[in-house]
C-alpha positions as CSV (number, residue, x, y, z in Angstrom):
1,X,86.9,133.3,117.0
2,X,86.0,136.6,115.8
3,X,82.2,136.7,116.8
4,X,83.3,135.3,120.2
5,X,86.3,137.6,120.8
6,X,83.2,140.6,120.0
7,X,81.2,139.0,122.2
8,X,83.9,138.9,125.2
9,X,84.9,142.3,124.7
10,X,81.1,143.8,124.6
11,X,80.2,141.5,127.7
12,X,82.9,142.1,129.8
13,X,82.3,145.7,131.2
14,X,78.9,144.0,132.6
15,X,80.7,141.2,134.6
16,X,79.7,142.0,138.1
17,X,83.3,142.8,140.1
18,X,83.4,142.7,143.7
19,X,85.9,145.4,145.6
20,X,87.7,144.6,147.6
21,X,85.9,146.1,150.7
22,X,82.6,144.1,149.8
23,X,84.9,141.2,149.7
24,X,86.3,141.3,152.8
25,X,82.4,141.8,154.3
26,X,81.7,138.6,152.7
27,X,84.6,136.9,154.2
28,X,84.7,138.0,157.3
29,X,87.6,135.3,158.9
30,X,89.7,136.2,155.6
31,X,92.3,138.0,157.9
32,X,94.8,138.2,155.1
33,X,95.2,138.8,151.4
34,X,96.3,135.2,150.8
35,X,93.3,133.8,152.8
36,X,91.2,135.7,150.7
37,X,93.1,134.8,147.4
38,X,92.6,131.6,148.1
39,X,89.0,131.9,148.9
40,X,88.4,133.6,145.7
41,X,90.4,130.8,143.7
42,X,88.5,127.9,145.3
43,X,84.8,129.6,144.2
44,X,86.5,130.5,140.6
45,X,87.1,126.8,140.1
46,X,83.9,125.7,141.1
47,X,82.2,127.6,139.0
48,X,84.3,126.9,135.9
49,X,84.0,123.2,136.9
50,X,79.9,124.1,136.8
51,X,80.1,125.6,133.7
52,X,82.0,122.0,132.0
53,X,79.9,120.0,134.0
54,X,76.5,121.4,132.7
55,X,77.8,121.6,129.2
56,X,78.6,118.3,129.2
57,X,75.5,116.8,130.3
58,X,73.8,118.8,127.0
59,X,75.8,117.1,124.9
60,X,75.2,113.7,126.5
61,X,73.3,113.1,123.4
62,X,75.8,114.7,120.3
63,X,74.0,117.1,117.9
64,X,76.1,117.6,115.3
65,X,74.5,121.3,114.7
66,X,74.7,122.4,118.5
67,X,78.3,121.5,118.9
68,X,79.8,124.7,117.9
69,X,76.9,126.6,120.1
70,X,77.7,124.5,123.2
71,X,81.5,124.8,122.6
72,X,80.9,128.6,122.4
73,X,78.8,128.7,125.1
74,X,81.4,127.1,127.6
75,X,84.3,129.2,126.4
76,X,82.4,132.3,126.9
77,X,81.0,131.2,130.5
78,X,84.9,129.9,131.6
79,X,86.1,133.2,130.3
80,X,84.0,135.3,132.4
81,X,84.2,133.2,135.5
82,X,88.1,133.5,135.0
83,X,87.8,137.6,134.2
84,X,86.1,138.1,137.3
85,X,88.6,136.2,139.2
86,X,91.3,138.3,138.0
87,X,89.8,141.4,138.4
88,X,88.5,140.4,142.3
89,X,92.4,139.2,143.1
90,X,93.8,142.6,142.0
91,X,91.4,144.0,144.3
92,X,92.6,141.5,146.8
93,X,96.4,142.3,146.4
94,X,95.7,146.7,146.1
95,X,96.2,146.4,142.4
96,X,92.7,147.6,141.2
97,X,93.0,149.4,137.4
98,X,92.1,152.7,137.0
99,X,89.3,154.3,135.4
100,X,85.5,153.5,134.7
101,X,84.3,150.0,134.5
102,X,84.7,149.5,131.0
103,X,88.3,151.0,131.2
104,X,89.0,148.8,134.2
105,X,87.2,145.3,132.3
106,X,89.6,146.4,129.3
107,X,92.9,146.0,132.0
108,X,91.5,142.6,132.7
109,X,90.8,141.1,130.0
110,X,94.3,142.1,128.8
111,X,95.6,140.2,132.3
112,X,93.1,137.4,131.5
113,X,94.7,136.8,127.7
114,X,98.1,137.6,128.8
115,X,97.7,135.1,131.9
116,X,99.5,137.7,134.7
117,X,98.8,140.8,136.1
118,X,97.7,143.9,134.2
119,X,99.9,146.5,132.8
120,X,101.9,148.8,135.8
121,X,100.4,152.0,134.0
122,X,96.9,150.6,134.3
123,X,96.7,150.9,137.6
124,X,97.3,154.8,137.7
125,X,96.3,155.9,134.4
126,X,93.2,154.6,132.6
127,X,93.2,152.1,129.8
128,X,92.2,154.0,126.6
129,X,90.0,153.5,123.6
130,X,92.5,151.0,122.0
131,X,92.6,149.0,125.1
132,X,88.5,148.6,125.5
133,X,88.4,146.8,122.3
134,X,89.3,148.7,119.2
135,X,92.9,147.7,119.2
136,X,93.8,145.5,117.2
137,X,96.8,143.5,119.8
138,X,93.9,142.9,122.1
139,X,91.9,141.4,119.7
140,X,94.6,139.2,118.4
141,X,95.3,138.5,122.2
142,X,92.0,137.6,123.2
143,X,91.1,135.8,119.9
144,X,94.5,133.2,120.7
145,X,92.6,132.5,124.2
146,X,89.9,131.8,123.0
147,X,90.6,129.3,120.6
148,X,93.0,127.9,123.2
149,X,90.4,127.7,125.7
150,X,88.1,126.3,122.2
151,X,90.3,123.8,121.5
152,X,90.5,122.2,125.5
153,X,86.8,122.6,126.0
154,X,86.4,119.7,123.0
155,X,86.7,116.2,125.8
156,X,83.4,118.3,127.5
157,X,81.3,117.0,124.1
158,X,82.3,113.5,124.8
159,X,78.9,111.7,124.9
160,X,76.6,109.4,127.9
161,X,77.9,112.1,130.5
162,X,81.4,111.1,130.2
163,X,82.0,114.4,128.8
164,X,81.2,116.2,131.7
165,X,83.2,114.8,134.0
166,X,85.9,115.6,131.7
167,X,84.5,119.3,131.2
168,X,84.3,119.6,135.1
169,X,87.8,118.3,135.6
170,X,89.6,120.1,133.2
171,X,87.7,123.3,133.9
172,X,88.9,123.4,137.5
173,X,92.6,122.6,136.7
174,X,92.8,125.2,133.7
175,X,91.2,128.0,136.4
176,X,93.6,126.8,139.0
177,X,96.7,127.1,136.5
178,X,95.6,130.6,135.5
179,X,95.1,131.6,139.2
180,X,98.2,130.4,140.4
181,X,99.9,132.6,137.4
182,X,98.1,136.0,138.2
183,X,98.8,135.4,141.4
184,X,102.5,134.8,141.3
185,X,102.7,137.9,139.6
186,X,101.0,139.9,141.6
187,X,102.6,139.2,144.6
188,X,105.9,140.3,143.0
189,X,104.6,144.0,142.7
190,X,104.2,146.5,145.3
191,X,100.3,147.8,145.9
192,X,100.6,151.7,145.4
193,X,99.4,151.9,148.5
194,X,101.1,149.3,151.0
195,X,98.8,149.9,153.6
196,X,95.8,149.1,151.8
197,X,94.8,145.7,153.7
198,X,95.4,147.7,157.4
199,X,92.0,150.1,157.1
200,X,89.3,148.8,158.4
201,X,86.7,147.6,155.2
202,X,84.0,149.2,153.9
């Protein structure tokens, strides 16, 4: 849990984040933030169910050695797709942290471990070097996800494909539970700027 929780935190400043005007260019009939949400939420799960499903086919034939690399491997995919999801809905509901990329990626992995939205004083004041990673509560944070997330992926190494149908299923449901969280809590803040949605994008 360790190497993976480094590997999470030193990966996630290069997840590529939408805004929220590139967003609403690529979904032009989204006409409202839920619309859009929703949008976001559907391609999230899809791609988490991808991720379960592909693993699962490798280990259609179990490799005792390659188990704890395909487990990795799957945990580390989900938790990206699921990062970028929460980071693209705060742009979606005017909630986008503040700061550089890396300070921003810190907020959201913090929303990602913590399953709701990120801290109120991350979105005017920028996460600092304890939040990108050196602090320890993160750490401990993420680490707990990920073994959570460890632990669930196990049915996807079931064997003869079985395994990804399991991997595909549970993938979806887990990113669909987390979504439905963030989202709940996000919608029970105020954007600092109410009138974010009304300006025309880009």
């Amino acid at each position: 849990m360790r190497g993976l929780t480094d590997r999470l935190l030193a990966t996630a400043p290069r997840i590529p984040v939408r805004d929220l005007a590139t967003l609403r260019a690529q979904h032009p009939n989204a006409l409202d933030p839920e619309t859009l949400a929703d949008r976001l939420v559907a391609g999230a799960c899809r791609a988490s169910g991808a991720v379960g499903a592909g693993i699962g086919a490798a280990a259609m034939v179990p490799t005792p050695p390659a188990l704890a690399v395909e487990i990795a491997t799957e945990t580390l995919a989900v938790a990206a797709v699921e990062i970028k999801l929460i980071a693209e809905l705060h742009e979606v509901y005017g909630m986008r942290a503040a700061g550089s990329t890396a300070q921003r990626s810190a907020a959201y992995i913090g929303a990602w471990a913590n399953r709701r939205g990120i801290d109120g004083m991350s979105l005017v004041r920028p996460a600092g070097i304890v939040a990108m990673g050196a602090g320890s509560q993160l750490r401990r944070q993420v680490r707990r996800r990920l073994a959570r997330r460890s632990v669930r992926s196990l049915p996807v190494l079931v064997p003869f494909l079985v395994g990804a149908a399991f991997g595909a299923s549970l993938n979806r449901r887990d990113t669909h539970r987390l979504a439905r969280e963030v989202r709940a809590d996000l919608r029970r803040r105020t954007p600092p700027d109410p009138a974010y949605w009304s300006r025309p994008p880009g």
